[in-house]
C-alpha positions in Angstrom: 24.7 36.0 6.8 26.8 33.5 8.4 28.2 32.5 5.0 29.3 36.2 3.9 32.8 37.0 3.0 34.8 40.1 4.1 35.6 40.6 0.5 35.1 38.7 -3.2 38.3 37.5 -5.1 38.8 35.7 -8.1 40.7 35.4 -11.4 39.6 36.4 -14.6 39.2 33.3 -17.1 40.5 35.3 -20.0 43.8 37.3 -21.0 41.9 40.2 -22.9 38.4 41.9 -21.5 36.3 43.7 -24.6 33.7 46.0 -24.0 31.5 43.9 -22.8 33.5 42.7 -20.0 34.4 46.4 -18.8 31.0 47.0 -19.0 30.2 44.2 -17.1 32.6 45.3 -14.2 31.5 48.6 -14.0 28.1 46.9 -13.7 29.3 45.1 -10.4 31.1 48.0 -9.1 28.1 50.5 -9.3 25.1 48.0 -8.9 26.8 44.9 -6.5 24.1 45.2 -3.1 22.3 48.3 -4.0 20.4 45.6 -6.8 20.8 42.2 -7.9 23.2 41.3 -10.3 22.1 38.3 -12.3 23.5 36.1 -15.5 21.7 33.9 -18.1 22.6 30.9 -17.6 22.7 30.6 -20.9 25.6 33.0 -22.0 28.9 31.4 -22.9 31.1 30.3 -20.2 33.4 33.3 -20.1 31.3 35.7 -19.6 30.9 34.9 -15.9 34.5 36.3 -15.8 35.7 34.1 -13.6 32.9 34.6 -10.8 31.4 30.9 -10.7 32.3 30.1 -7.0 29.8 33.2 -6.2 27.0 32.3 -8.7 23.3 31.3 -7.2 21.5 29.5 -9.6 17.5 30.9 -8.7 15.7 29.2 -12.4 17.3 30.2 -15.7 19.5 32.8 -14.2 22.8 33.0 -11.7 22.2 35.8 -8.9 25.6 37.0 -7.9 26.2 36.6 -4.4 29.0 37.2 -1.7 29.6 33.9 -0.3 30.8 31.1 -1.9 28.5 28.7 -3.6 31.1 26.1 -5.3 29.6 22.9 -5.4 31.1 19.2 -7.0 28.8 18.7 -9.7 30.8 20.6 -12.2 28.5 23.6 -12.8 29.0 27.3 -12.0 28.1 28.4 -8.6 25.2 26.2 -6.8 21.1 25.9 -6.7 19.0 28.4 -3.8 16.3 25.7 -4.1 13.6 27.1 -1.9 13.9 30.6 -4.5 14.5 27.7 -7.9 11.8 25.4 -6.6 9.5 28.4 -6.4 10.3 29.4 -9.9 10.3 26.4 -11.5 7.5 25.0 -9.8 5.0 27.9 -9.4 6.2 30.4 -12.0 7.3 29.3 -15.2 5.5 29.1 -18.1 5.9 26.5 -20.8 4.7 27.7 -24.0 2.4 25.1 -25.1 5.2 22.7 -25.1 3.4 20.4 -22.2 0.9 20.3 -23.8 0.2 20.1 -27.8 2.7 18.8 -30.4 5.1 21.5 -31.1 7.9 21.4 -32.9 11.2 22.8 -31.8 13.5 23.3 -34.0 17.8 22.6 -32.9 18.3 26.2 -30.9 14.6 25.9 -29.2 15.2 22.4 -28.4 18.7 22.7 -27.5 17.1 25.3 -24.7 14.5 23.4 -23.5 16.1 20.2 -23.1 19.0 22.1 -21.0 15.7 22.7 -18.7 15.7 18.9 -17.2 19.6 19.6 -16.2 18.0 22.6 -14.1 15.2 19.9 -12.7 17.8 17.7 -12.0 19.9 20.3 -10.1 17.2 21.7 -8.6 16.2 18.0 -7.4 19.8 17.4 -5.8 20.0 20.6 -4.1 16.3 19.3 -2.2 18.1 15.8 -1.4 20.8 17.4 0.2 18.5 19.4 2.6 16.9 16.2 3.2 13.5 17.6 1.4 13.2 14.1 -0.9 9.7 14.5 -0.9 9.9 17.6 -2.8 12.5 16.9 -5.1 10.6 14.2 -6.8 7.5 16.4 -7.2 10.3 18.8 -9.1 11.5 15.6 -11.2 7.7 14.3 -11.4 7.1 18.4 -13.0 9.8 17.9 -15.3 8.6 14.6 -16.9 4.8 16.2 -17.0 6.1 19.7 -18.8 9.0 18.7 -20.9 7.3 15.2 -22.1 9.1 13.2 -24.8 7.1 13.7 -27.5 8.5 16.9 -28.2 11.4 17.0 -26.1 13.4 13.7 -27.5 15.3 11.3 -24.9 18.8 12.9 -24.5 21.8 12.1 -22.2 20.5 14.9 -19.5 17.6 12.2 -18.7 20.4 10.1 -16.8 20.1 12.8 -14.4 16.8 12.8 -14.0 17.3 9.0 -13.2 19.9 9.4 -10.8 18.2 11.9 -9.1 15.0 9.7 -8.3 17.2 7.4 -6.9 18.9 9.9 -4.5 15.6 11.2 -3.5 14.1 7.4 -3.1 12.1 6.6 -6.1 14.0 4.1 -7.2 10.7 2.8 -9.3 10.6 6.0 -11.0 14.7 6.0 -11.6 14.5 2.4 -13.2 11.6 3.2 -15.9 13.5 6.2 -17.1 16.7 4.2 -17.2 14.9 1.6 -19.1 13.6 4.2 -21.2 17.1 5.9 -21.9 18.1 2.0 -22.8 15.6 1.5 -25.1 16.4 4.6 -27.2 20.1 4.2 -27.6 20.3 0.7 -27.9 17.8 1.2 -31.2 20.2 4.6 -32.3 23.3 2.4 -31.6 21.5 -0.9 -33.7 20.7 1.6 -37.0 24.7 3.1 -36.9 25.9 -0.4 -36.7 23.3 -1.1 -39.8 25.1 1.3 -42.1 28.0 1.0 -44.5 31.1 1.5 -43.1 31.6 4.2 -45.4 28.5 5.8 -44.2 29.1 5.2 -40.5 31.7 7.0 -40.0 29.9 10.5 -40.2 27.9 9.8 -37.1 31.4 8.8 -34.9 30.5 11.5 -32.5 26.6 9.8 -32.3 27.8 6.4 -31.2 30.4 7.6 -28.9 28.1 9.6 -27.1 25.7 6.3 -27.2 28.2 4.0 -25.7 28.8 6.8 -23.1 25.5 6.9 -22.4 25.5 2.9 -22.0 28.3 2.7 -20.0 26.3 5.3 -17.4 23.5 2.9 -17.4 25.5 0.0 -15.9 27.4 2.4 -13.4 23.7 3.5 -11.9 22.2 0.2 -12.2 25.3 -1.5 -10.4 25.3 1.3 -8.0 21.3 0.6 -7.1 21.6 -3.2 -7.0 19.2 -3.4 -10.3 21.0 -6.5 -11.3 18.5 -7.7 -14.0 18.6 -4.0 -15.8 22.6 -3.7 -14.9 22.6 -7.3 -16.9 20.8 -6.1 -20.1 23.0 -2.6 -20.3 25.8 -4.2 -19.7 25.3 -7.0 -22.8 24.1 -3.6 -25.2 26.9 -1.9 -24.2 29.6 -5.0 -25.0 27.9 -5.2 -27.8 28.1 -1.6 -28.8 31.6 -0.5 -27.7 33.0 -3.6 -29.9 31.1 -1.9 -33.0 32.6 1.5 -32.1 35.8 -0.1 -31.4 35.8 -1.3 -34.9 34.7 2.0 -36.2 37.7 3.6 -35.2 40.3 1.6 -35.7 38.7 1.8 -39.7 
């Protein structure tokens, strides 16, 4: 109670509101304490009007709250992690997709694999109340119910990886970042394989590849894993000088 504010301001983050905005305002105006106000946090950007510094992220929805809840890792409000952990932990349900071989096709998947940036939210939020033991049994869920075989490798497992670090499984961080290696260094390696002609349609694949590279060295360097800092940092010479190429063609 501490944290509550004497009253909520903040500036719209759009110069026209449609229906849906006014509706969403009267929403607030009628509703705001009587009974929780959430978002999706799935819903385009703008339609938080503005409120992300008073968004509470409990799972796969912001409540809205009156305090401020900015934090520095560039998403809208922050975590509640003893409500999300709950949630995540005790209440979700996956669908079969931890289990059998699904398939998912581009929106599922898109979805599901925006589910490990909530893990590794979640997981910071514990490591900053000193709960490290608990955020690695929320990273240790994630692997078990989003496993690769239907949920492919994507950048978002970086964060996964840093997070075992923070929390002090460093074990766990490096086989993931190994993992993440593997895969991109192979994606990388079939670009480079193609005609020229051909390679240029997947420009936005191998920039987001050498990205990806380029965050494995920063981790490794930053965690003193010298021998896994020295092969990233070799695939992604080697890669960046390919993409280099690509674009100046």
């Amino acid at each position: 109670t501490s944290k509550i504010l004497p009253r909520m301001e903040w500036k719209l983050n759009k110069n026209s509101l449609l229906k849906n905005d006014l509706m969403t305002l009267e929403i607030l105006r009628n509703n705001l304490w009587k009974r929780p106000v959430y978002f999706a946090i799935s819903v385009a950007p703008d339609a938080y009007l503005g409120m992300n510094n008073y968004l509470q992220q409990e799972g796969l929805a912001y409540r809205v709250v009156p305090f401020n809840t900015k934090t520095d890792d560039g998403l809208p409000g922050g975590v509640q992690p003893e409500l999300m952990y709950d949630n995540m932990m005790n209440k979700f349900a996956w669908g079969g997709v931890d289990k059998y071989d699904v398939y998912l096709d581009e929106n599922i998947l898109r979805m599901v694999t925006n589910l490990r940036s909530n893990f590794a939210r979640l997981a910071e939020g514990l490591v900053a109340e000193g709960k490290k033991d608990s955020a690695i049994k929320v990273l240790d869920k994630c692997i078990e119910v989003l496993p690769e075989k239907n949920v492919p490798v994507s950048y978002l497992n970086l964060a996964i990886a840093k997070a075992y670090y923070d929390a002090g499984a460093p074990d766990k961080g490096k086989v993931m970042l190994e993992r993440i290696l593997t895969v991109y260094s192979d994606q990388l390696k079939y670009y480079g394989s193609l005609e020229v002609d051909k390679r240029k349609y997947f420009t936005s694949e191998m920039n987001e590849g050498v990205a990806i590279l380029d965050q494995i060295v920063r981790i490794t360097k930053d965690h003193g894993e010298d021998e896994l800092n020295k092969k990233s940092t070799d695939a992604f010479q080697q890669y960046v000088n390919l993409y280099t190429q690509q674009d100046r063609q």
